[in-house]
C-alpha positions in Angstrom: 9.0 21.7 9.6 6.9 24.4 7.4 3.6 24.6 7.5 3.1 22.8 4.2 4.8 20.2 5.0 2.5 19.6 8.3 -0.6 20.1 5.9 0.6 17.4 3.4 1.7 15.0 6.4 -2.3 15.8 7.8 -3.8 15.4 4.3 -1.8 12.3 4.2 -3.0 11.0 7.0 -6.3 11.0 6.4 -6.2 9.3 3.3 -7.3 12.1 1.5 -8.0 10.7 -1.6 -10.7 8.1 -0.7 -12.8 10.9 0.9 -15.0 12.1 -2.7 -15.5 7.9 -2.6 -16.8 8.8 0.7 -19.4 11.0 0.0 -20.4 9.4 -2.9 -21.6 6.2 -1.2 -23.4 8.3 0.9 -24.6 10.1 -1.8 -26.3 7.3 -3.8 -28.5 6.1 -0.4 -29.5 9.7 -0.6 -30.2 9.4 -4.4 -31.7 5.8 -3.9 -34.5 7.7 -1.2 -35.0 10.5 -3.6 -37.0 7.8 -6.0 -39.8 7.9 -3.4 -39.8 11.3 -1.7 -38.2 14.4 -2.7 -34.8 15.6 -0.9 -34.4 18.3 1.3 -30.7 19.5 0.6 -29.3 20.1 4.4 -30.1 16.7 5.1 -28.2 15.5 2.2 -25.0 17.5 3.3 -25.7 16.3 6.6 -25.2 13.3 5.7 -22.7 13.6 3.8 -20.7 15.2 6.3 -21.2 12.9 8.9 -19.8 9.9 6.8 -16.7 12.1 6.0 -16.5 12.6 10.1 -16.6 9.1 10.2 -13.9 8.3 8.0 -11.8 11.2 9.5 -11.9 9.4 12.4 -11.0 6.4 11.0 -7.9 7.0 9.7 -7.1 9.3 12.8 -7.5 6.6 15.3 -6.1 4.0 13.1 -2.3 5.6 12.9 -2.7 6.9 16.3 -3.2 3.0 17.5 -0.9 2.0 15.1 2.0 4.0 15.6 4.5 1.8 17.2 4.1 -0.8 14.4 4.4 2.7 11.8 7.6 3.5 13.6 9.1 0.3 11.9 7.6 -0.2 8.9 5.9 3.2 7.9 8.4 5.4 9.0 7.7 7.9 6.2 4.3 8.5 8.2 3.7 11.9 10.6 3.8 10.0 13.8 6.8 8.2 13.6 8.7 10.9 12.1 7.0 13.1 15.1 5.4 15.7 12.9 2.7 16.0 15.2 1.7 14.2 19.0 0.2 11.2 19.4 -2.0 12.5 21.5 -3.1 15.5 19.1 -4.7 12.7 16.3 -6.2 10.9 19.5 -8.4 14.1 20.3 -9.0 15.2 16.9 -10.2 11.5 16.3 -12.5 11.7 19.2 -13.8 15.3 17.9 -14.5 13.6 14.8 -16.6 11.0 16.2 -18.9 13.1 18.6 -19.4 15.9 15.6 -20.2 13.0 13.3 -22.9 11.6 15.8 -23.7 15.4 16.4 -24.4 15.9 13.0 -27.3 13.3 12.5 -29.0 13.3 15.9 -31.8 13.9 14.9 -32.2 11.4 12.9 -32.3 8.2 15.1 -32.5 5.4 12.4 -28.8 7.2 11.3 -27.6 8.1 14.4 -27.8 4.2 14.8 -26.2 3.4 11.8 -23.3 6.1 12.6 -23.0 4.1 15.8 -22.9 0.8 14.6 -19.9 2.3 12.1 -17.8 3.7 14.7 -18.0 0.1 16.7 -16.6 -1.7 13.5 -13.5 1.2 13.5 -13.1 0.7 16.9 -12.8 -3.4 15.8 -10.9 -2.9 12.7 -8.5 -1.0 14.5 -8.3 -3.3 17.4 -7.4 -6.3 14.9 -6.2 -5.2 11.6 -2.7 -6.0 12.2 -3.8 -9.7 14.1 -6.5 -10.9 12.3 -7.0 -11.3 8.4 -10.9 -11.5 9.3 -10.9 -7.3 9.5 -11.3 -6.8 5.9 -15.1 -7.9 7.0 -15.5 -4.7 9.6 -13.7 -2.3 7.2 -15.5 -3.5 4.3 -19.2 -2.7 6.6 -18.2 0.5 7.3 -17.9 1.2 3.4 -21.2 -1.0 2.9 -22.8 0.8 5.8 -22.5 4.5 4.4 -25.0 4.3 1.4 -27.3 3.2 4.5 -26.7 6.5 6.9 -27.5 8.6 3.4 -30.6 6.5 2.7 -32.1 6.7 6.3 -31.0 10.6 7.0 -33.7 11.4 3.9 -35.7 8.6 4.0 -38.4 7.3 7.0 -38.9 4.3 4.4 -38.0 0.9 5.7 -34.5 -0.7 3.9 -35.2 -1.7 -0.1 -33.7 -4.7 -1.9 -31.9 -2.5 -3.6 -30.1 -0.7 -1.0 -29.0 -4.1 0.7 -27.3 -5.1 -2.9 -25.6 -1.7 -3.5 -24.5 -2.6 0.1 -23.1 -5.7 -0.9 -21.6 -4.3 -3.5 -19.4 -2.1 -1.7 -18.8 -4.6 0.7 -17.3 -7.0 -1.7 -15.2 -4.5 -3.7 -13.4 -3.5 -0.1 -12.8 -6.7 0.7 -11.7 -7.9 -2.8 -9.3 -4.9 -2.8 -8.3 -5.7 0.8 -7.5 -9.5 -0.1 -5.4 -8.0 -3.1 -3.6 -5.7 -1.0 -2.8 -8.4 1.9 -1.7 -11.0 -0.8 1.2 -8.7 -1.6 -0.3 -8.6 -5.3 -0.3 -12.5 -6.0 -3.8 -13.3 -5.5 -5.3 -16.6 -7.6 -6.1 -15.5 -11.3 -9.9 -16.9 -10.4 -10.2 -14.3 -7.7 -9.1 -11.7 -9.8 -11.8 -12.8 -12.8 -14.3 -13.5 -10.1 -14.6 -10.6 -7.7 -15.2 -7.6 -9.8 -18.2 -9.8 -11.7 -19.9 -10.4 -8.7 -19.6 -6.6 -7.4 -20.9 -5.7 -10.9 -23.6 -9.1 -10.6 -24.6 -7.2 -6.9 -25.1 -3.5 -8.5 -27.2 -5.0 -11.7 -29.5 -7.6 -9.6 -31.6 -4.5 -8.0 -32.6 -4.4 -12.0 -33.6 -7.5 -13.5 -37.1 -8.2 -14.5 -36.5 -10.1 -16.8 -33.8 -12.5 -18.3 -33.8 -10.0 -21.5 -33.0 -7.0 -18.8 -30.0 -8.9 -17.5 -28.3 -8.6 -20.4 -29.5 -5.3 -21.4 -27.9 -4.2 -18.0 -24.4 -5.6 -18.4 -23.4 -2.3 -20.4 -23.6 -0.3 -17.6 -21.1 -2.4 -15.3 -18.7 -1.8 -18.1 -16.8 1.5 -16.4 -16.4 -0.3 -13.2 -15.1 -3.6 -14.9 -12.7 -2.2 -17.6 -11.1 -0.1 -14.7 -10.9 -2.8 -11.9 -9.8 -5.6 -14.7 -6.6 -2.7 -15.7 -5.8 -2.3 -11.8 -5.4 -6.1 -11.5 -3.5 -6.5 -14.1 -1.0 -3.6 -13.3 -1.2 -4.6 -9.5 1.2 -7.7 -10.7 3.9 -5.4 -11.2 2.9 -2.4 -8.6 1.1 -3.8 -5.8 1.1 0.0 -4.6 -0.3 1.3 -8.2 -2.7 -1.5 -8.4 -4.3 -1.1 -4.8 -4.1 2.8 -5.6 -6.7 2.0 -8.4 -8.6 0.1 -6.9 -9.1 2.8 -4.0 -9.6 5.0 -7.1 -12.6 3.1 -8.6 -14.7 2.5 -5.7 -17.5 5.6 -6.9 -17.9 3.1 -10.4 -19.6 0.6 -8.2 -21.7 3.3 -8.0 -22.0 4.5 -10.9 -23.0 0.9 -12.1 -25.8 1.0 -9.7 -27.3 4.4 -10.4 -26.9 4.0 -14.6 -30.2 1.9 -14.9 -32.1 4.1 -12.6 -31.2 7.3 -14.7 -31.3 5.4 -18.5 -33.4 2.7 -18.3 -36.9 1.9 -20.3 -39.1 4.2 -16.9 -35.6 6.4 -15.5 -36.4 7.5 -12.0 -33.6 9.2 -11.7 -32.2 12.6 -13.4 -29.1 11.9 -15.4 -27.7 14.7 -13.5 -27.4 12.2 -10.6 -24.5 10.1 -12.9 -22.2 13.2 -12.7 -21.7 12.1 -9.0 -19.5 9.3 -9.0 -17.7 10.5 -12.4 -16.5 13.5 -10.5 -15.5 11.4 -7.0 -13.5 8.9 -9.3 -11.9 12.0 -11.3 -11.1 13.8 -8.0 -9.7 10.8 -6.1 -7.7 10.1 -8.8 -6.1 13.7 -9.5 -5.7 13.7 -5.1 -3.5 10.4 -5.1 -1.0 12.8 -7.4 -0.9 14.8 -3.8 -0.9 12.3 -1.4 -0.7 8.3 -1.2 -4.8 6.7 -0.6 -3.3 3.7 1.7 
């Protein structure tokens, strides 16, 4: 097999596409502790890096534990079709993990976080195939990385509104995950109801008022127009739909930063909206290269 082909089976692999949405939930802790300090810039991209490693390791230990159930019903992927060992993703996995807790060390409030991450892989991939109750560890790991930014930059202690961008996340992976596990026939109430209460979630860390609420509700409009479209087309591609979905993940985002940057006393720079703009653009163009699930 050429040497692309072993690249685009890799890139595959590890889910390429998902990794800007990545490092933009790690990104928006680090823009959510800039509001009180400022940022120094290598512990940003230590961050970042280390919630990358994370995934990396992920998706490396996942299809190396599933491989015997790939061989069957994935047979399109690099293990079963013996592209490379077993025992090559295995290492590279483990490499992952101990550069990913390498990378924050010396930041003990992350290094924590970083290892409560890698025990909810090591439980998703234990169960995901059993148990319909690990969308709830997969979904932490994505709620968990605007955490690991926030406390590599901050010494602060947790903010309201870092537990409900959290949430946020959390609910969207799991929503997405139900969808996906459904086989794209989920009830029309959880369709209308899940994205509102991601967008609810990202808005909350706002209100001051009852006017404000609604004043807010613009700014969840990227997130829902996109993840209303992906539900609608999942009922004839379950594959496209979930795709989207995957796709959309830096709008949560992007719904939670907008007020900070264009609201009434903005305390962030607009620059910090080009972020999840550019993830979503680049996960997007990367699915055209390689599947995201």
């Amino acid at each position: 097999m050429s040497d692309h082909s072993k690249c685009k089976a890799l890139l595959a692999t590890i889910r390429t596409p998902n990794i800007p949405s990545v490092a933009c939930n790690v990104l928006t802790g680090i823009l959510l502790a800039s509001i009180a300090a400022p940022i120094h810039i290598p512990n940003a991209i230590t961050a970042i890096t280390s919630g990358i490693l994370l995934y990396l390791a992920g998706n490396l230990l996942n299809d190396w534990h599933d491989r015997d159930w790939d061989a069957l019903h994935r047979p399109e992927r690099a293990l079963p079709k013996n592209i490379f060992k077993p025992s090559s993703y295995l290492t590279l996995a483990i490499a992952c993990c101990l550069a990913a807790l390498a990378s924050i060390a010396a930041h003990p409030r992350s290094l924590a976080i970083a290892a409560i991450i890698l025990g909810l892989i090591l439980i998703y991939t234990k169960s995901h195939k059993s148990s319909a109750w690990a969308i709830i560890p997969m979904g932490l790991c994505r709620a968990l990385l605007p955490v690991l930014g926030y406390f590599v930059c901050s010494h602060r202690a947790i903010t309201p509104s870092l537990i409900l961008i959290s949430a946020a996340l959390l609910i969207h992976t799991c929503g997405l995950s139900l969808v996906a596990r459904s086989e794209s026939k989920p009830s029309r109430l959880f369709l209308f109801a899940y994205p509102l209460v991601v967008a609810t979630a990202c808005l909350a860390a706002h209100i001051n008022n009852s006017s404000d609420w609604i004043k807010l509700w613009p700014a969840a409009l990227p997130y829902l127009l996109w993840t209303f479209l992906a539900l609608i087309l999942l009922r004839r591609s379950a594959f496209t739909g979930v795709s989207m979905l995957l796709a959309g993940i830096p709008l949560v985002d992007l719904t939670f930063l907008i007020p900070f940057a264009m609201g009434p006393l903005p305390s962030l720079p607009w620059l910090a909206l080009c972020a999840p703009p550019v993830a979503f653009i680049l996960g997007k163009s990367l699915q055209k290269i390689v599947p995201a699930t």
